[in-house]
C-alpha positions in Angstrom: -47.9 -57.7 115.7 -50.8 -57.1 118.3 -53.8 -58.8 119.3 -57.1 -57.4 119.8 -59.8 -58.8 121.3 -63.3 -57.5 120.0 -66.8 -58.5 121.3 -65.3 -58.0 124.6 -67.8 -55.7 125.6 -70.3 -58.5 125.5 -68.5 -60.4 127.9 -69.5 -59.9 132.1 -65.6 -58.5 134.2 -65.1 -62.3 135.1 -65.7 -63.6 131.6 -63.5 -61.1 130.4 -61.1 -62.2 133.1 -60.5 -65.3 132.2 -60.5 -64.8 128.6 -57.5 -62.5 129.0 -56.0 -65.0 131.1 -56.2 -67.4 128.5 -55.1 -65.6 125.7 -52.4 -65.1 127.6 -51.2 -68.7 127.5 -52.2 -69.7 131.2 -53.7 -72.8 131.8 -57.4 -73.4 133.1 -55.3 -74.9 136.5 -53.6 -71.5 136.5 -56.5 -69.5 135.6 -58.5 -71.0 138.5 -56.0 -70.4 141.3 -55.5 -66.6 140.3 -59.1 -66.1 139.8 -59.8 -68.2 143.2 -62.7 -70.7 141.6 -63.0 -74.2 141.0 -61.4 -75.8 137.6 -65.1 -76.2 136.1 -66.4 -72.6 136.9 -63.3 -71.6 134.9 -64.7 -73.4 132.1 -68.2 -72.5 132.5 -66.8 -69.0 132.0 -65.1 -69.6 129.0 -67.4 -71.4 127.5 -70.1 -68.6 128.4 -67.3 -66.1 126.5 -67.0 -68.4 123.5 -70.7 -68.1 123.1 -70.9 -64.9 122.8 -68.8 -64.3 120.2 -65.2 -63.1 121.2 -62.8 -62.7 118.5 -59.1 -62.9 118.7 -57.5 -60.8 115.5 -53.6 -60.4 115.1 -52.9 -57.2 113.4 -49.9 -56.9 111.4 -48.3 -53.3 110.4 -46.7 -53.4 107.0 -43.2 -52.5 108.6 -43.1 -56.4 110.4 -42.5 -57.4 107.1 -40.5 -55.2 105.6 -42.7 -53.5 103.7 -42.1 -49.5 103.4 -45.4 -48.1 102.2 -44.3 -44.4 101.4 -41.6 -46.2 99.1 -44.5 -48.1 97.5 -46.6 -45.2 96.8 -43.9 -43.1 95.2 -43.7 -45.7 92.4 
């Protein structure tokens, strides 16, 4: 599996910063430090992102489950 981030093209380089970071699994402490701001500009960004519309979206290929299309089309 994969994740794909769409809308990000709506989002300003920081925004899209920190979302990364996030989506990452680093905290908004963590995020801060490595971006060098203050705790609540980290969430200002985020919330800015979360207001434009970012989506998060796993994609799953049929082979993680075990699923072998050209079998499935020869039936």
């Amino acid at each position: 599996m994969h994740w794909e981030i769409r809308g990000l093209e709506k989002l300003s380089y920081r925004e899209r910063q920190a979302v990364m970071l996030k989506e990452s699994g680093h905290s908004s402490e963590d995020i801060a430090k490595i971006l060098n701001v203050a705790p609540s500009s980290v969430a200002t960004l985020l919330a800015r992102a979360k207001a434009k519309g970012y989506q998060i979206v796993g994609i799953i290929h049929d082979n993680e489950f075990g699923i072998a299309t050209s079998s499935m089309e020869d039936e």
